[in-house]
Each structure stands twice: as structure tokens, then as C-alpha cells.
C-alpha positions, 0 to 999 in steps of 0.5 A: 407691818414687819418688826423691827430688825438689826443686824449684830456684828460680831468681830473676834480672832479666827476660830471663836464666831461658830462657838459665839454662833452657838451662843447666840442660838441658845439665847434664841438665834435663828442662825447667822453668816460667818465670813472669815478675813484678815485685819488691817494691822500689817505684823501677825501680831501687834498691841493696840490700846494694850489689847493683842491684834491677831490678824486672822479675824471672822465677822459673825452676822445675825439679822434678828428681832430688835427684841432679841438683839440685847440678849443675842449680844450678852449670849455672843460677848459673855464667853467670847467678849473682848476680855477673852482670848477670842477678844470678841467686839459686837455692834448692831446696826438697825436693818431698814428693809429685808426680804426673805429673812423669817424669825418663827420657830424652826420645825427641826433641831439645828446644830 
């Protein structure tokens, strides 16, 4: 039987998901997907709850261990968290099924 997995969503402002991605694999990250997109809000810059809304964002995606999903999300938020200036929001999402996703050690260093 597989070990259960989630999938972490990490949303900041353009520029921050590599340096979360870093994070993430100290905190033991085999590695993740970063798609870069637009928000919603239409202005460049807009206030929301009193948090600025920059439009440029990137969606940093990591299928994990459930195991690892609280450290992979302290690592990710304690720099780049939503009281910094890459406002960074993560979520998880349990995965009920995968296919070709491996979590043991890497045999080469990545970088």
C-alpha cells in the first residue's frame, strides 16, 4: 500500500516560489512544478483585507508525503509567508491517487 500524499499549493507574488521551492527542499522536498500566472484583481496593484494584491503571482506545487506536508509548509511560509513581501498563502489538498511520483532519496545533489 502507498503512503498517503497531499499536494501543497503555495501562492506568493512573482519571483518568490523558487526561493520557497529552496525552502521546501531543505526541509526534505523531492522537488515541485512552478506555473506563473495573473490574479484576478484587474489594477496592477489593489488592497484586500488590507494586504497589497500584486498581479503577477506563481503557484509553486508539491506532491509530498502526508508526513512531510507540515514541515514542507512551515519551510515554504516561515520566509516567504503572507507577512512578507512575497505575501506567500499555502494550502494542501490530500492526493487520492498518482502514478509515477517517487518520494526516496535522490542518488545526485539538486540545486
Amino acid at each position: 500500500m502507498m503512503d498517503a500524499q497531499s499536494v501543497i499549493l503555495f501562492i506568493c507574488n512573482h519571483g518568490y516560489a523558487y526561493d520557497a521551492m529552496a525552502e521546501a527542499r531543505k526541509a526534505g522536498a523531492r522537488g515541485g512544478t512552478i506555473i506563473h500566472g495573473r490574479s484576478s484583481v484587474s489594477t496592477e496593484k489593489q488592497k484586500f483585507f488590507g494586504i497589497t494584491i500584486h498581479s503577477e503571482k506563481d503557484i509553486l506545487m508539491v506532491v509530498c508525503k502526508e508526513t512531510q506536508k507540515n514541515d514542507l509548509m512551515r519551510a515554504m511560509t516561515s520566509k516567504y509567508g503572507v507577512s512578507t513581501q512575497a505575501r506567500g498563502l499555502c494550502f494542501s489538498m490530500k492526493v487520492e491517487d498518482s502514478i509515477g511520483f517517487s518520494f526516496e532519496p535522490l542518488d545526485f545533489k539538486v540545486e
